[in-house]
C-alpha atoms as an extended CHARMM CRD file, in Angstrom:
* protein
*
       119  EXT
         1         1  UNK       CA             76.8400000000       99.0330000000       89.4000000000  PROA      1               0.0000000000
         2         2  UNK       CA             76.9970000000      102.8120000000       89.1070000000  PROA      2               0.0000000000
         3         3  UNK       CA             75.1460000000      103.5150000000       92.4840000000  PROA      3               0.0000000000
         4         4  UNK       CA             76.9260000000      104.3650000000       95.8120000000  PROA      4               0.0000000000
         5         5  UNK       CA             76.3810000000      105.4910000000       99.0950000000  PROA      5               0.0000000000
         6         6  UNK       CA             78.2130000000      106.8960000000      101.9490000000  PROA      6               0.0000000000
         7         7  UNK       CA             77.3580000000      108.2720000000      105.3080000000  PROA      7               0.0000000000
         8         8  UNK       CA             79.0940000000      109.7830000000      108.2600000000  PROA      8               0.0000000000
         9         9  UNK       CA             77.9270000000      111.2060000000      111.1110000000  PROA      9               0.0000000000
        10        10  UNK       CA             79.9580000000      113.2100000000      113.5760000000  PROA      10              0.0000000000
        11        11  UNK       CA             79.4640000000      115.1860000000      117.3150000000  PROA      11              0.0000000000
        12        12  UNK       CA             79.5980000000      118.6490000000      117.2300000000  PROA      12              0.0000000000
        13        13  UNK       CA             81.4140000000      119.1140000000      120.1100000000  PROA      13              0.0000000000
        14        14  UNK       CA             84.3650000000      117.9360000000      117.9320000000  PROA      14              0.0000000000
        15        15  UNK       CA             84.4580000000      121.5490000000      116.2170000000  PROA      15              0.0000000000
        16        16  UNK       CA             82.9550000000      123.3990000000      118.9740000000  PROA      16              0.0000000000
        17        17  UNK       CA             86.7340000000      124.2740000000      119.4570000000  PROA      17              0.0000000000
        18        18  UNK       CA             87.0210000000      125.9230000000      116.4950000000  PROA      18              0.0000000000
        19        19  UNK       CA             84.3510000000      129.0070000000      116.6840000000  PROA      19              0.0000000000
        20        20  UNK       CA             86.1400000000      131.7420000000      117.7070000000  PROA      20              0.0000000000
        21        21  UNK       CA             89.2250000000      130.6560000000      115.5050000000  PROA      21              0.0000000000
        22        22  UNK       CA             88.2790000000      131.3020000000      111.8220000000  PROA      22              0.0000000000
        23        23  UNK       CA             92.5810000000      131.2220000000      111.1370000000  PROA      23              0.0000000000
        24        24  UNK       CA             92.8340000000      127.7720000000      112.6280000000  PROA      24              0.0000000000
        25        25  UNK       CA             95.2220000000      125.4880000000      110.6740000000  PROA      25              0.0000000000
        26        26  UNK       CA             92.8910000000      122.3760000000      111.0030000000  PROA      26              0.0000000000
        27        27  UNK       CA             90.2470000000      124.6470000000      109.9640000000  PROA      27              0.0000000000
        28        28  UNK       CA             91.8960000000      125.6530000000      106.7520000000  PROA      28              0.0000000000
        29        29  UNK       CA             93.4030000000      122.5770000000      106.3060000000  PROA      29              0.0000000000
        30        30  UNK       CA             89.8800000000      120.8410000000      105.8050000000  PROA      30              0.0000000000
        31        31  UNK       CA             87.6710000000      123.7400000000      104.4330000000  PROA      31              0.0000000000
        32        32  UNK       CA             87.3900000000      126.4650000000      101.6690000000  PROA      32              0.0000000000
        33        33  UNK       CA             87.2660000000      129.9550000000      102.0370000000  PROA      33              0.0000000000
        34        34  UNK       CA             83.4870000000      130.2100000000      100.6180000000  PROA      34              0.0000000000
        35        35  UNK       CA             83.0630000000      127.0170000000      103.1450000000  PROA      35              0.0000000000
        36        36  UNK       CA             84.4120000000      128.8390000000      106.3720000000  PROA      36              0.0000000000
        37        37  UNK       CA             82.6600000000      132.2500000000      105.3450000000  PROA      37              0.0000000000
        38        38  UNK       CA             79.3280000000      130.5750000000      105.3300000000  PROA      38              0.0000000000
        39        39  UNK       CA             79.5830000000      128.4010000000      108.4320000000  PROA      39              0.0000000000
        40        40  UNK       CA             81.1170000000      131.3780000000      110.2590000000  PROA      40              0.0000000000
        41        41  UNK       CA             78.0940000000      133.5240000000      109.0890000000  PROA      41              0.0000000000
        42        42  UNK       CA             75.9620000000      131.5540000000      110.9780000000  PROA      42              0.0000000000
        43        43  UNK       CA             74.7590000000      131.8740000000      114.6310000000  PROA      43              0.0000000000
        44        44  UNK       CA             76.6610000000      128.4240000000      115.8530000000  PROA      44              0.0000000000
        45        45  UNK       CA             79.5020000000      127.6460000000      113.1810000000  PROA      45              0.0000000000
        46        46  UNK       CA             80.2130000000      124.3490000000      115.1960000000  PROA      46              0.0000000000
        47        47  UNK       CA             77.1640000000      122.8510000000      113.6000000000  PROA      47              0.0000000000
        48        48  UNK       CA             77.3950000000      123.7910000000      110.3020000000  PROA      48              0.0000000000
        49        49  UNK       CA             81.4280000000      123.3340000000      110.2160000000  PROA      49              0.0000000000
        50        50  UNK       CA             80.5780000000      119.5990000000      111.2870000000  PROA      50              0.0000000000
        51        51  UNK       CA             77.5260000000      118.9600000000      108.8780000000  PROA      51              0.0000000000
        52        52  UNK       CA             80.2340000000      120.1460000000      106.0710000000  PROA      52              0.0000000000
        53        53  UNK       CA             82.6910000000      117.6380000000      107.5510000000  PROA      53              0.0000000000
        54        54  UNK       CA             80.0580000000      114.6080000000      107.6560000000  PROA      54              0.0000000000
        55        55  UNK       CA             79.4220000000      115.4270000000      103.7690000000  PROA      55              0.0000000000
        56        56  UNK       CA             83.1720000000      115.7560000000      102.9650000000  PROA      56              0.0000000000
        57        57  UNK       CA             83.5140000000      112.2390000000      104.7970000000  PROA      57              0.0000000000
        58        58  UNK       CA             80.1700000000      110.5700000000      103.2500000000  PROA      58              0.0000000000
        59        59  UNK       CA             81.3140000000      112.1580000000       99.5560000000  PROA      59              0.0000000000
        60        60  UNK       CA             84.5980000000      109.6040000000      100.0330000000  PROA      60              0.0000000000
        61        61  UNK       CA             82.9700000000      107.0760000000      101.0810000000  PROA      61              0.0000000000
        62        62  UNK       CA             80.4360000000      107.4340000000       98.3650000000  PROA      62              0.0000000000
        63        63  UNK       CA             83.1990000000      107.6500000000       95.5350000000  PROA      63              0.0000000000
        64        64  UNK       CA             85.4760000000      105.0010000000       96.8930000000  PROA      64              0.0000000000
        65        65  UNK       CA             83.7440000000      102.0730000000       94.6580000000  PROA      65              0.0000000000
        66        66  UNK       CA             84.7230000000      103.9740000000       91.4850000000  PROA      66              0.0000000000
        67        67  UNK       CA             87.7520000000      106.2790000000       92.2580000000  PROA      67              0.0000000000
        68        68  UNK       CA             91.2790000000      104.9330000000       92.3180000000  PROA      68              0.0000000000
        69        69  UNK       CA             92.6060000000      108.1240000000       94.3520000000  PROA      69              0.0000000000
        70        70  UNK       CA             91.7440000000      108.9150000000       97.9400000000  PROA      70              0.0000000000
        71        71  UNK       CA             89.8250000000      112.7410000000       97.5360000000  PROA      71              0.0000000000
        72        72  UNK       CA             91.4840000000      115.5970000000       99.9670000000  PROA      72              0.0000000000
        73        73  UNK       CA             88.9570000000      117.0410000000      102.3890000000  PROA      73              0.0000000000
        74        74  UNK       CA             89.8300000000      120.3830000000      100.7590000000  PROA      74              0.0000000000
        75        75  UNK       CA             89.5290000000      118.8600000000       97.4850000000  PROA      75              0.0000000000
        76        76  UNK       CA             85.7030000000      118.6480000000       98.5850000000  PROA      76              0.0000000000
        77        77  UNK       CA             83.4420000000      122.0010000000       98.6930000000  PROA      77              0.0000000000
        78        78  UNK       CA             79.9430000000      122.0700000000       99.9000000000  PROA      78              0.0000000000
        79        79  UNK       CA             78.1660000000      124.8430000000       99.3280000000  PROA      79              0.0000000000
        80        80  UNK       CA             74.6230000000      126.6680000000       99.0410000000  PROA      80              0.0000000000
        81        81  UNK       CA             72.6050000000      127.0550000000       96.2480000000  PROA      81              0.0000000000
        82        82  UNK       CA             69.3350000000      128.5720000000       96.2690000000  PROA      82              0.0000000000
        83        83  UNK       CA             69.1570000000      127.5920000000      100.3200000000  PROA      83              0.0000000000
        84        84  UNK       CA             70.4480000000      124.0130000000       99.2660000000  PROA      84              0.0000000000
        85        85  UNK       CA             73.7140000000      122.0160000000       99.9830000000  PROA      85              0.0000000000
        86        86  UNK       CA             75.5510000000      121.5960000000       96.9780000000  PROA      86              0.0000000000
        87        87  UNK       CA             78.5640000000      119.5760000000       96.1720000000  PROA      87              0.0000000000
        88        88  UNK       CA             81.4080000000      121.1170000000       94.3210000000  PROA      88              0.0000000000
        89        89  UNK       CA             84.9660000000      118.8330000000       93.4460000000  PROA      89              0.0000000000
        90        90  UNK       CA             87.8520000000      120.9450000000       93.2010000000  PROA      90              0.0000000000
        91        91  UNK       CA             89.6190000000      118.3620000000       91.7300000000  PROA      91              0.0000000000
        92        92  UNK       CA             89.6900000000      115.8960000000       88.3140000000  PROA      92              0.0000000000
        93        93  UNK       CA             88.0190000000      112.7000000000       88.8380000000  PROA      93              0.0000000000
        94        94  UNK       CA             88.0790000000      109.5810000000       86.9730000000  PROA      94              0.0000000000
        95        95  UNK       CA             84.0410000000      109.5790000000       85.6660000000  PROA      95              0.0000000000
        96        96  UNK       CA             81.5800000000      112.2640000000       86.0360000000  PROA      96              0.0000000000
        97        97  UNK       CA             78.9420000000      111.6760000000       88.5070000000  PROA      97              0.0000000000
        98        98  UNK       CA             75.4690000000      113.2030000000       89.7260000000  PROA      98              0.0000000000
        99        99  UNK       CA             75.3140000000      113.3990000000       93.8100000000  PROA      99              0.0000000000
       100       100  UNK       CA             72.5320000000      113.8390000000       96.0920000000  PROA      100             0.0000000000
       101       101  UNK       CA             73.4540000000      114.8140000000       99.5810000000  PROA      101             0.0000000000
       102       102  UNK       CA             71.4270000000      115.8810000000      102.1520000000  PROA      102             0.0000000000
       103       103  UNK       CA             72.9810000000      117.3350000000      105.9070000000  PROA      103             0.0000000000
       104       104  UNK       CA             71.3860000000      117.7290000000      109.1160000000  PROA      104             0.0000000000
       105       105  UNK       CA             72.2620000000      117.9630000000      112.6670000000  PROA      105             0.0000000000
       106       106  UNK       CA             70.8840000000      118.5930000000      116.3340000000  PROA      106             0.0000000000
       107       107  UNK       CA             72.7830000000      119.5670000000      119.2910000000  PROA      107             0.0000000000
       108       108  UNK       CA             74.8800000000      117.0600000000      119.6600000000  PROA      108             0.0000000000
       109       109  UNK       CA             75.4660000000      115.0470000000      116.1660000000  PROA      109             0.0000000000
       110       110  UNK       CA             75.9250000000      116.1850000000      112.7130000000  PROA      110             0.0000000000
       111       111  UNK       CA             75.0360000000      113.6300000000      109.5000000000  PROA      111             0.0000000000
       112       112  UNK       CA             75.1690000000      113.6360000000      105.9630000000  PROA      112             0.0000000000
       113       113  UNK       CA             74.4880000000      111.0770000000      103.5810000000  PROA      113             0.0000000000
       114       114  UNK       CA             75.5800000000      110.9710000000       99.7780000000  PROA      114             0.0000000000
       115       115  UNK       CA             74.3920000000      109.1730000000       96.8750000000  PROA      115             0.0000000000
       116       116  UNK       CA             76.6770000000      108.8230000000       93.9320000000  PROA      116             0.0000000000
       117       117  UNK       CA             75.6850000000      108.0580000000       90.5890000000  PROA      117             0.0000000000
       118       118  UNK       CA             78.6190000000      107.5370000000       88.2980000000  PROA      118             0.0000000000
       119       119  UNK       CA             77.7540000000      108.6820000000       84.3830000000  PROA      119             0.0000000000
């Protein structure tokens, strides 16, 4: 099979923590520089710093069928293109793969889900 899925969802409160603290190690630990800029651009980072999380988790879980190497959060960018989420590896993978992802979030909960089709 060269179809997978993966999912995570997340509560925002979680990174409501973080808003006013764009130099937090956790922060950088788990997201890029073009990541933080964006979600830090934005009138409540929290949700948009968690929606980024949910994908980096769901991107994992998506891989993990095909991948013999756990991925880095870090490793993991997710970024806008033409006013969609985008998924950019900063790292080399084992196969080449085509991903759909789509993000969303209310007040209180942030999801993504991921499809992965390995190539």
């Amino acid at each position: 099979m060269n179809l997978s899925q993966g999912i995570d969802i997340e509560e925002i409160i979680r990174f409501e923590k973080y808003e006013n603290d764009l130099n937090s190690k956790f922060l950088n630990r788990v997201f890029t520089k073009n990541e933080l800029n964006y979600c830090f651009s934005k009138k409540n980072p929290a949700q948009h710093l968690t929606a980024r999380f949910c994908a980096k988790e769901a991107i994992i879980k998506a891989l993990y069928p095909f991948e013999n190497k756990k991925l880095l959060l870090k490793q993991i960018e997710i970024i806008n293109k033409n006013k969609y989420p985008q998924i950019n590896i900063l790292t080399q993978l084992k196969y080449k793969y085509s991903f759909s992802l789509s993000l969303s979030h209310s007040k209180q909960y942030a999801i993504a889900s991921v499809i992965a089709i390995k190539l």
